[in-house]
N, C-alpha and C positions, 0 to 999 in steps of 0.2 A: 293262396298257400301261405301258411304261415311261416314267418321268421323267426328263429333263436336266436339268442346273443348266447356266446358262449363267455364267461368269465375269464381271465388272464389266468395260469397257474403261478407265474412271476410274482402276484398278488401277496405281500407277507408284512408282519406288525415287527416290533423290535424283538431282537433277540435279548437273554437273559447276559448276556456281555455288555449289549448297548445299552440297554437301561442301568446296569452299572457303571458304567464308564458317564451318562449322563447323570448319574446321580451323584457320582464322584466330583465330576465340574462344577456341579451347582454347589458340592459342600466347598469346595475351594474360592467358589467365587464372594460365600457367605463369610466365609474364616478372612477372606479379601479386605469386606467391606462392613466387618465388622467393628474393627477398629474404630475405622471414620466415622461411623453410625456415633457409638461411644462417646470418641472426641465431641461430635457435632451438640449432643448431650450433655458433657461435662463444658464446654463453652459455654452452652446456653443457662445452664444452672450458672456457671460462677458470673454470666453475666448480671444474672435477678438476685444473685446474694449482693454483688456491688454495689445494685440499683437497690439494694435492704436499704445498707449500711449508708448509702446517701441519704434515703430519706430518715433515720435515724438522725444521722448529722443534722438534716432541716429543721427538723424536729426539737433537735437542742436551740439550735437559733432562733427557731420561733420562741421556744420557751425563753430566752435570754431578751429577747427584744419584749416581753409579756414582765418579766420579773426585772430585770434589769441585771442580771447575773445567771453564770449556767447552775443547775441543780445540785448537790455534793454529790457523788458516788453513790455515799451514804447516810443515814444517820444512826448510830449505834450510842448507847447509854454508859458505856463502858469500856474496860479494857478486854481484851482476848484472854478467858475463849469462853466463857459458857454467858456473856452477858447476851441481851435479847436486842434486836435491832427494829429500826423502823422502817418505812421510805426508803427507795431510793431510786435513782437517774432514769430508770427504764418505767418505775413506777408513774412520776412525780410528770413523764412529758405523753403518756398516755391520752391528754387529750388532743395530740400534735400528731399522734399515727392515728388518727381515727377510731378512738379505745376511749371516747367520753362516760360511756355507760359502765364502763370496766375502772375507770376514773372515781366515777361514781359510788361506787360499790366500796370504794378504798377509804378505810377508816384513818383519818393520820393520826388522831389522836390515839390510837393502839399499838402495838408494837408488831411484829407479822407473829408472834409465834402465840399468842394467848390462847390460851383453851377456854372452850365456854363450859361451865360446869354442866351440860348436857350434851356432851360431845359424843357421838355413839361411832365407833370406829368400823364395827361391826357393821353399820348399814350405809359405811363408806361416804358419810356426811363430812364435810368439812368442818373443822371445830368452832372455825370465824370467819367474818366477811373477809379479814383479809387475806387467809387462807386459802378462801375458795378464790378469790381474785386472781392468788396465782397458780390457781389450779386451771386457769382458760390460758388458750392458744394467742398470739397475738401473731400473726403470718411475718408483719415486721420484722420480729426478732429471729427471724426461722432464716437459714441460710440450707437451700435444698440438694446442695452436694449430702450433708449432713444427714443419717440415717435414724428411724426412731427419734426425732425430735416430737412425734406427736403422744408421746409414754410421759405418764406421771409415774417419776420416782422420787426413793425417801433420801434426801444427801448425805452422805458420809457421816457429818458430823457437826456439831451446835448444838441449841434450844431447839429448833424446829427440824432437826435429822435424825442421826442415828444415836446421839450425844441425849436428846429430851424426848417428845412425843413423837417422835417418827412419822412425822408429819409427811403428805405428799406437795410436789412440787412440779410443775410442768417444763421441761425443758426447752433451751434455747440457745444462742448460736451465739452472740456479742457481748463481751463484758466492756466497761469502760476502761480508762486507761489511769490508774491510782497516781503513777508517777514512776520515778527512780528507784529501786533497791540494789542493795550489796550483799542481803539477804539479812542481815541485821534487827531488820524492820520490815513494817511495811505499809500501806497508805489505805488501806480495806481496814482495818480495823483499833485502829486509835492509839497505836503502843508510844509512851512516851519516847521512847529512842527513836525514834522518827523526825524529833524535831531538831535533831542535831544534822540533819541534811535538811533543812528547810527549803531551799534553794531545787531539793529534788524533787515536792511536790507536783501533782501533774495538775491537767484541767478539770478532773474528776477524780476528786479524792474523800475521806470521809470528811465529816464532822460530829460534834458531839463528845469528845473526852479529849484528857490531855491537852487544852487549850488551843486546839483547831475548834471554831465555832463557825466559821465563816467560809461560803462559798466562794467560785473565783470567777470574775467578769472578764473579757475580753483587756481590759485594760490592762487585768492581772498577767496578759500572756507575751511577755519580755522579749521571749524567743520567735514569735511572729506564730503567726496562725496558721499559715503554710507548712511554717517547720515543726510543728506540736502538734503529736497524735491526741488522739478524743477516742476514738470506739476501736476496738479488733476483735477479732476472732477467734473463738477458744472452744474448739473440741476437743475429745482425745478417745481415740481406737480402744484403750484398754481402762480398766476403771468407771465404769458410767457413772454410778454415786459420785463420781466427781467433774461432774460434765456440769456446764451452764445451765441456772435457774436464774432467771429474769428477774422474778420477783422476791427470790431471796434474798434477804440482804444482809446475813452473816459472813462475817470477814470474804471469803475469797469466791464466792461463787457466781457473782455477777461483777467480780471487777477485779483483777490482775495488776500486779508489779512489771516493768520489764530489768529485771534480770540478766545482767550482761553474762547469758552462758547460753553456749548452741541450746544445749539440750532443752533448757524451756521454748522453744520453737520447735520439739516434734512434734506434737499432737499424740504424743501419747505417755499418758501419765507414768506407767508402770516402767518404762525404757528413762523415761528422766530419772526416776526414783533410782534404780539401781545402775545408770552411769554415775550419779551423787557430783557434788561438789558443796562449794560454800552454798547455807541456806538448805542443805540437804532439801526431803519431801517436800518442804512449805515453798520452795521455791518452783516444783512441780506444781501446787496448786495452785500456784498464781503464774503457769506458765501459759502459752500460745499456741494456736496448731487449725488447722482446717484439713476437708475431705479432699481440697484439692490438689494435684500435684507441685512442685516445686515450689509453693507461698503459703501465702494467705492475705486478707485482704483488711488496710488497716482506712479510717476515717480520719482526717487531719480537721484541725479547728477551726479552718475556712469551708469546710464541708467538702472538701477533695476525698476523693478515694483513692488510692492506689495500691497494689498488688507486690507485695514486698517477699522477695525470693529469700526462701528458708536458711540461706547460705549467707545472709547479710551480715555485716557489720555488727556484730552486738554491741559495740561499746556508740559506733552511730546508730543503734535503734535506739539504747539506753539515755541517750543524749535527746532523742525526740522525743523521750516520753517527759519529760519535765519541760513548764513555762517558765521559769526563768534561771537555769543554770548559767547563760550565757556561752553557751559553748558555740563554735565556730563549726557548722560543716558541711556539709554538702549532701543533696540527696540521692537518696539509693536507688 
């Protein structure tokens, strides 16, 4: 005789409540643990822009034990603003980040902006070696909080932007540190009223006019290497044409002033501009900022990194960025 099993009628799958109410949980527990996810992300980025800007710094060291002096900022032919530039600090240590071939490529005997009289813009060739040079990526210089770092744009303004041939430019995360300004002046681009704060000079500043000829060696740094910035960080939210090119080397776009005013420390151009002070605009273009929250991260002349909150001290940042003012202070 055969056996049935009869099935349970108790038997049932979720109802159209419980599946919402379990879909409700799961959004709460995502909205939970999203944050942390985030955070865990922004930590790990600003930790590999740090680990950049150290081997940057290495990078100057090796080139300074190599030459016997650190590299200038820049070298420009002229005064501000439409003279042409050469070389400069990011350029000059490319074979110290692993950029020998990119090294290579770099003509010093030309200036970055020459056009070759077979330039075709139209079939998006670069006009010269040295152009196209800085038309590659170097990861180095890239700090990955930072968004669209991997876009070639044309910069605001010079020989090589929106001022001459509208040349492209690859962008990047770190300008050097010129020195002191009151807005007056400034240490990117060669203006004789600069030399009446001599004293405000930083470790990377121009050469090339106005009787600055001469880079600066360790010896030159008065203030101690601990306390004298070298490299920081310079994006901004608003403005791209005026965001970091590496290989630029007209006045402000690979190397900055610091500026004793909050506002060059937002990270964004267009909010400095129209808070204004002394130095108006030009003190935004040579201002500081990063993607991450409450800093940004500067490189000192012993090759230190540290994380300096957007709330600091201006007149003690102001004071770090010169080798030998002599000022007395304490760190932030």
């Amino acid at each position: 005789m055969k056996k049935f099993c009869r099935q349970s009628k108790n038997g049932r799958g979720f109802t159209l409540v419980e599946l919402l109410v379990v879909i409700a949980i799961i959004g709460i527990l995502v909205a939970l643990l999203l944050p942390a996810v985030q955070s865990a992300r922004e930590a790990a980025r600003r930790t590999q822009c740090s680990n950049n800007l150290k081997q940057v710094a290495l990078a100057l060291h090796n080139y300074h034990t190599a030459v016997k002096s650190f590299p200038p900022g820049k070298i420009t032919q002229g005064p501000c603003c439409n003279t042409k530039s050469g070389a400069n600090w990011a350029i000059m240590i490319l074979p110290y980040v692993e950029q020998q071939g990119l090294y290579d490529m770099y003509d010093m005997e030309k200036v970055n902006e020459d056009v070759s009289p077979n330039w075709a813009p139209a079939a998006n060739v670069p006009p010269n070696s040295n152009n196209g040079v800085g038309q590659h990526a170097v990861p180095t210089y890239v700090c990955t909080s930072e968004p669209d770092t991997d876009m070639l744009d044309i910069p605001e303004s010079g020989p090589g932007g929106g001022w001459g041939d509208n040349l492209k430019w690859r962008r990047s995360s770190y300008r050097c540190v010129g020195g002191r300004s009151d807005g007056s002046g400034w240490w990117d681009s060669g203006e004789s009223n600069i030399a009446k704060h001599w004293n405000w000079r930083g470790a990377l500043h121009v050469i090339g006019y106005g009787g600055i000829e001469r880079p600066e060696s360790f010896s030159s740094i008065r203030d101690g290497t601990s306390n004298t910035l070298l490299i920081g960080e310079m994006g901004t939210r608003t403005h791209p044409n005026r965001r970091t090119f590496w290989a630029y080397s007209y006045t402000s776009y690979n190397s900055s002033d610091i500026t004793p005013q909050a506002r060059t420390l937002l990270g964004d151009y267009d909010r400095c501009a129209q808070i204004g002070g002394p130095g108006g605009e030009n003190a935004c273009k040579r201002g500081w900022g990063s993607f991450h929250p409450g800093g940004l991260h500067f490189a000192f002349c012993d090759a230190s990194v540290r994380f300096i909150s957007d709330t600091v001290d201006m007149e003690l940042l102001a004071a770090m960025a010169t080798i030998d003012g002599r000022e007395i202070i304490s760190s932030p």
